[in-house]
N, C-alpha and C positions, 0 to 999 in steps of 0.2 A: 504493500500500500504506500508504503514514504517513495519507494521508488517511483510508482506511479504519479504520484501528485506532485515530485521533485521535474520530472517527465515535461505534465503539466503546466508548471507554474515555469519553468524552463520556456517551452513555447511559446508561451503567451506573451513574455517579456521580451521574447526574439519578434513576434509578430508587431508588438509596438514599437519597438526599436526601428523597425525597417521604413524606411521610405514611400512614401506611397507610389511613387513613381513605381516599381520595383514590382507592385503585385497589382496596381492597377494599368488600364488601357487608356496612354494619354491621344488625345486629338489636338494634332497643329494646325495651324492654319485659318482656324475657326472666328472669324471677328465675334470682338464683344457683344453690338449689338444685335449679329445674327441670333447668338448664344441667348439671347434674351425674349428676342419675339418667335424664334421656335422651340423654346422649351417645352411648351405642352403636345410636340411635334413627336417626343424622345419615347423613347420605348421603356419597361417596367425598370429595366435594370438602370440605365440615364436617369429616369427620376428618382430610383432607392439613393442613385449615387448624387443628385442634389439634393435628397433631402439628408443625407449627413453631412454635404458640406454646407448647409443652410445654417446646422447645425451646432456648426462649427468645430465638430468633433478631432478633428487631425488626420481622421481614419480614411480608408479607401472602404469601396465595400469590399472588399475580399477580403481585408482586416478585421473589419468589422464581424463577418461572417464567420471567421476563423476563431475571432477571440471570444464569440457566443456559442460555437459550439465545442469549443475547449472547458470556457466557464461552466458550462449545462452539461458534458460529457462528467468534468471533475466533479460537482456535487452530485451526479446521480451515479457514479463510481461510489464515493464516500456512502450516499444512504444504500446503496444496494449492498455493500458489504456486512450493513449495519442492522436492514430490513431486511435482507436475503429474500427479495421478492421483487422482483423486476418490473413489473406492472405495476404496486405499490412505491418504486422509486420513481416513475414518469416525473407525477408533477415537480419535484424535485431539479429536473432539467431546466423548469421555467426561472426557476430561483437563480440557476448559472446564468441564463439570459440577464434576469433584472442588478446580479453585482455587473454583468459588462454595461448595463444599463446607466448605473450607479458612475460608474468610471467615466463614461461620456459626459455624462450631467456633470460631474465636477471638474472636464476640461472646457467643457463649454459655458459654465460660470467664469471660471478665469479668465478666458478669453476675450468673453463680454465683455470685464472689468478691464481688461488693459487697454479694450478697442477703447472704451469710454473716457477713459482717463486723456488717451493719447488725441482724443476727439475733440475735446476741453482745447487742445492748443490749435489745433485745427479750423475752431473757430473766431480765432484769437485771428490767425492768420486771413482768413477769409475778411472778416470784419477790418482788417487794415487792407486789404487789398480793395474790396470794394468802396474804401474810402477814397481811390484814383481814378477809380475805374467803376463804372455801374455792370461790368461782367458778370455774370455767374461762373460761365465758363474760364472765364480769367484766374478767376478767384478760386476754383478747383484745382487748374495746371499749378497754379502758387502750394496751393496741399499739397499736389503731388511729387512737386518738386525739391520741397521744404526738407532741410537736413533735422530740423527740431522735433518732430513727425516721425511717433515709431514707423515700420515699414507696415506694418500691416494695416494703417489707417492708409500710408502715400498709396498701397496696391487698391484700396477698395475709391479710395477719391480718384488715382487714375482710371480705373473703370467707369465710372460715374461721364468724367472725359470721352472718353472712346464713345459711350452709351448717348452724350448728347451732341459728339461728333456726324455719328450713325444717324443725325435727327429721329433721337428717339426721346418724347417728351420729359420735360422735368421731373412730373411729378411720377412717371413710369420708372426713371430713373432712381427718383428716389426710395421709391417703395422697392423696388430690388436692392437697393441696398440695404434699408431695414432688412428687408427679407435673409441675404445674406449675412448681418451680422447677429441678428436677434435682440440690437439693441432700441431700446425704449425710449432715447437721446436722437437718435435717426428722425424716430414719427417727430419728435419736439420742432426738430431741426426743417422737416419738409413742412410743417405746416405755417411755421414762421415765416420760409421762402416765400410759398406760395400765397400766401395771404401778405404778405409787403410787396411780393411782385406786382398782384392785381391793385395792392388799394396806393400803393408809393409809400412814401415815409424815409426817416433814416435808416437804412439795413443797418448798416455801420453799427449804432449806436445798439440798433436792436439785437443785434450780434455779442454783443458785449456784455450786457446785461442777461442774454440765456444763457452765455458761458457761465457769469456769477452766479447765475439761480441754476444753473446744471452743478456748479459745484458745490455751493451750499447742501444742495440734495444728496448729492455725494457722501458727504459728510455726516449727514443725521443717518443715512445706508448704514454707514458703517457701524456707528455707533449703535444701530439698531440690530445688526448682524453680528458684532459682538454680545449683542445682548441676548441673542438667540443661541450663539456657537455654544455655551455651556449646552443647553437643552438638546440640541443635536448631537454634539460629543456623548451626552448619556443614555441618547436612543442608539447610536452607533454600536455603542458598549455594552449597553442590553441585548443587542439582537447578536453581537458577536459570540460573547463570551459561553453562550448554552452552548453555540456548535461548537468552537474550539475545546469546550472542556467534555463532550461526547466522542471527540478524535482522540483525546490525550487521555479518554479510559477506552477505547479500543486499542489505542495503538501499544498500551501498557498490560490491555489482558483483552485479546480478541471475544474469549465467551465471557465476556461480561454482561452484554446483553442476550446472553441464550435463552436467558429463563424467559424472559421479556418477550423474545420474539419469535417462540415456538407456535404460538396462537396469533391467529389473527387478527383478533382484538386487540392483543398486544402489539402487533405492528402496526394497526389504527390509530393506534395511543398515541404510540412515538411520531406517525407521520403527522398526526392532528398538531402535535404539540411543535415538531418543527415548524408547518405553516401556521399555529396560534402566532407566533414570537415574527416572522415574516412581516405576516398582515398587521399585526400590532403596533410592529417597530414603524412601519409606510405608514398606518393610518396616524401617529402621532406626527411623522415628517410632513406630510401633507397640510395638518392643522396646524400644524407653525410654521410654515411656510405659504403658506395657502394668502395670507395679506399681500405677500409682495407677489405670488405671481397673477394678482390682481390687477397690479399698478406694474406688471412687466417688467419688475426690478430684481427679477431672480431668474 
């Protein structure tokens, strides 16, 4: 069993490790704005593969795919060893899915937060550039040109470029980029545009002033997310610690659980009791978090 799970946890780290170039099928040539008005063109496997990088996950699908039926092979290994009942270990498989689950969700949190941050200067930049120029377009080539500007804001503002080079509307452009970053600062940011484009006004000044109140809000995030991390850190730890300390009395005395799971009932027991601690551990994560992905701040 260590072997296998050594096996396991071995590959999984290789399959992240690797490059997505590497396992997936890349397309040259492709203009940005073609890439956007036929996307709903693309066949089942094209759209799996934008909706994780919508996602923001880092993954390919074939990563993606590897590292969920790794995850879901190693838990239903572990309880099949433990239930000795194969059809009783199924649901178990879904568990492996929902930690690869779990793993995406906490790269594409981060991801969100850096896009946002680096977004803040973003519009620092725009807001001075439209004060020479009444461009938009100007004002984006400046983002994406901008050495101040982590890379991953200058790659999504030069697409935005290309997208309304392609004359492909503002507000089309913009929503794909929400769409691609999954941040909640995006919708702030298109509806500011579009609403100073139509009625006039200072952009400049109005540019200025969402930065300050994008990052005030920043700010009370935080503080409200460390005020949550303790409660998430003890749901983490409650749902861990029954599996881990079920592994560390098999792995220490295999028939420990024989008496246990000669009977049926008795292997009912054990599986209810793994999916009680699952479902319990999600339905607390979900109520405390459940505010912000109200307000698209999570």
């Amino acid at each position: 069993m260590v072997g296998m799970l050594s096996v396991i946890i071995g590959l999984s780290a290789a399959i992240v490790m690797l490059p997505k170039r590497m396992l997936g099928r890349q397309v040259m040539g492709e203009h940005t704005a073609v890439h956007a008005l036929l996307r709903q063109r693309k066949s089942a496997a094209e759209r799996f593969a934008w909706w994780l990088e919508k996602r923001r996950a880092g993954f390919s699908a074939v990563q993606y795919l590897l590292l969920c039926l790794l995850s879901g092979g190693g838990t239903y290994y572990v309880s099949l060893l433990i239930l000795q009942s194969w059809w009783m270990s199924l649901p178990t498989f879904l568990a492996g899915i929902l930690i690869c689950e779990r793993l995406i969700g906490i790269r594409q949190a981060k991801r969100i937060e850096r896009f946002e941050e680096g977004n803040i200067r973003a519009l620092r930049i725009m807001a001075s550039s439209l004060r020479t120029s009444p461009s938009y377009r100007k004002a984006f080539e400046m983002i994406a040109c901008s050495p101040y500007v982590p890379k991953d804001v200058r790659t999504e503002y030069a697409r935005i470029v290309e997208l309304v080079s392609g004359q492909v509307p503002l507000e089309a452009a913009l929503q794909d980029l929400q769409a691609r970053t999954g941040s909640g600062d995006i919708g702030y940011l298109a509806t500011i545009v579009l609403v100073q484009r139509d009625s006039g006004g200072d952009m400049a000044k109005t540019l200025d002033l969402a930065a300050s109140s994008i990052l005030r809000r920043k700010q009370l995030q935080r503080r409200q997310r460390a005020a949550m991390s303790q409660l998430l850190a003890q749901v983490n730890l409650l749902s861990t610690m029954p599996f881990l300390f079920v592994i560390t009395l098999y792995l220490n005395n295999p028939a420990h659980f024989e008496p246990l799971t000669q009977t049926i009932g008795g292997r009912l027991a054990v599986l209810g009791c793994f999916l009680s601690i699952l479902l319990g551990g999600e339905l607390i994560r979900f109520l405390a978090l459940r505010p912000f992905r109200q307000r698209g701040e999570w």
